[in-house]
C-alpha positions in Angstrom: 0.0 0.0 0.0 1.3 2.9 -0.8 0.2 6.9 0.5 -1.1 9.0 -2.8 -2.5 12.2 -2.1 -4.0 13.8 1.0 -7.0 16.4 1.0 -8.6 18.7 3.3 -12.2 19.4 4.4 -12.7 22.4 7.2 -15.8 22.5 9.6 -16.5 25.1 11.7 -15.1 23.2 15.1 -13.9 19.7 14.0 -11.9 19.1 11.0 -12.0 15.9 8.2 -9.3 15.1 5.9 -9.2 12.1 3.4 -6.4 10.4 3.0 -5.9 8.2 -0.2 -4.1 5.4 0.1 -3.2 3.1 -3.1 -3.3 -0.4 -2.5 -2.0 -3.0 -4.7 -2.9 -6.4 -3.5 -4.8 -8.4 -5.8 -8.0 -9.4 -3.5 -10.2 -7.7 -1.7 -9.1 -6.3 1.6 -10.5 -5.4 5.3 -8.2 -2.7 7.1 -8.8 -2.6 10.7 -8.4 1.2 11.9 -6.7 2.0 15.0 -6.1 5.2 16.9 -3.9 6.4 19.9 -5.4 9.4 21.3 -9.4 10.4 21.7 -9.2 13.7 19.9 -9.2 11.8 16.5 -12.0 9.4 15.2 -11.9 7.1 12.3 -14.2 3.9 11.3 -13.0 0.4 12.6 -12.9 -0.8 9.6 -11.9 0.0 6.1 -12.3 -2.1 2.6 -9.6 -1.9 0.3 -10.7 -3.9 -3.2 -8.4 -5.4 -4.9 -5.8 -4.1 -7.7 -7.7 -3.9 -11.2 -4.3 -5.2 -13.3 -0.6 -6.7 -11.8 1.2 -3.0 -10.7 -2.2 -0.9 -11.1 -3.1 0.0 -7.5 -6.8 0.6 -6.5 -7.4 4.1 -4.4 -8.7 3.8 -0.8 -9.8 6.7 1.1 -9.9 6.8 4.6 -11.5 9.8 6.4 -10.1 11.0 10.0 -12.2 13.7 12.1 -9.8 15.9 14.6 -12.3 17.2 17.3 -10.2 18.7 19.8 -10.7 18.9 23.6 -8.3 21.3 24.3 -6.4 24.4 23.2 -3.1 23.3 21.6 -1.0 20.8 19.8 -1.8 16.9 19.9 -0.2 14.2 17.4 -1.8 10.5 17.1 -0.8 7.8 15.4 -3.3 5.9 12.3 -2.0 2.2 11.7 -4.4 0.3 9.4 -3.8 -3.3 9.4 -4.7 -6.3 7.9 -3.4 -10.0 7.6 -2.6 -10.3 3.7 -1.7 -6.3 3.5 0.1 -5.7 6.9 0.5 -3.4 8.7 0.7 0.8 7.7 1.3 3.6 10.2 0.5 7.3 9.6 1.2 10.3 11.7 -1.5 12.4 12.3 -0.6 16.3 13.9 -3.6 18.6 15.0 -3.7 22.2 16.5 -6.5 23.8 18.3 -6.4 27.3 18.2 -8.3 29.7 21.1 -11.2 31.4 19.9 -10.8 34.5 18.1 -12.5 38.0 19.1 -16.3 38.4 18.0 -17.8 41.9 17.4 -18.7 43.7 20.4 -21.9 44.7 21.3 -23.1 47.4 23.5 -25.3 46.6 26.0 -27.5 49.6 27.7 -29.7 49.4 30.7 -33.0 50.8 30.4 -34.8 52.7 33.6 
C-alpha cells in the first residue's frame, strides 16, 4: 500500500481530511483502523478492493475527524492493518487554536 494524495475538508469546530491510500494487493481487503489518542475518530474498519491489473493499484480513502478537547498541539498515530496487506502507520498532527474576538456589542440598561 502505498500513500497518494492527501485532501482537506474544514468545519467550523472539527476538521476531516481524506487520505488516499493506493493499494495494490490483488483481492479484496479489510483494514482494521486504530487510533492512539481520543481527539481523532476514524471507522474500525476499512475495505480496500483489490488491484484492477498486476502494478495498477486501486485508491482507498480513509476519512479522519480531529475534534479537539483542548487548546493546543496533539499528534496521534493511524495504523491500518490487515493479515494479507500488513501493517501501515500514519502520523497524524492537530492544533486547536483559542477562539478569536467576536464583534462587540453594546449593552445599555433601560430605567
Amino acid at each position: 500500500m502505498k500513500y497518494r494524495e492527501y485532501q482537506a475538508k474544514s468545519f467550523s469546530r472539527w476538521q476531516q481530511r481524506c487520505g488516499l491510500l493506493c493499494q495494490y494487493c490483488s483481492r479484496l481487503l479489510t483494514l482494521l483502523c486504530q487510533l492512539d489518542h481520543s481527539d481523532y475518530h476514524v471507522d474500525k474498519t476499512v475495505t480496500a478492493p483489490a488491484a484492477a491489473a498486476a502494478g495498477a493499484g486501486s485508491d482507498v480513502s480513509v476519512d479522519v475527524t480531529f475534534e479537539p478537547s483542548s487548546v493546543g498541539d496533539t499528534g496521534a498515530v493511524l495504523t491500518l492493518s490487515s493479515s494479507a496487506g500488513g501493517d501501515y502507520a500514519f502520523p497524524l498532527a492537530g492544533v486547536c487554536l483559542p477562539p478569536k474576538p467576536q464583534v462587540h456589542f453594546q449593552v445599555h440598561s433601560v430605567p
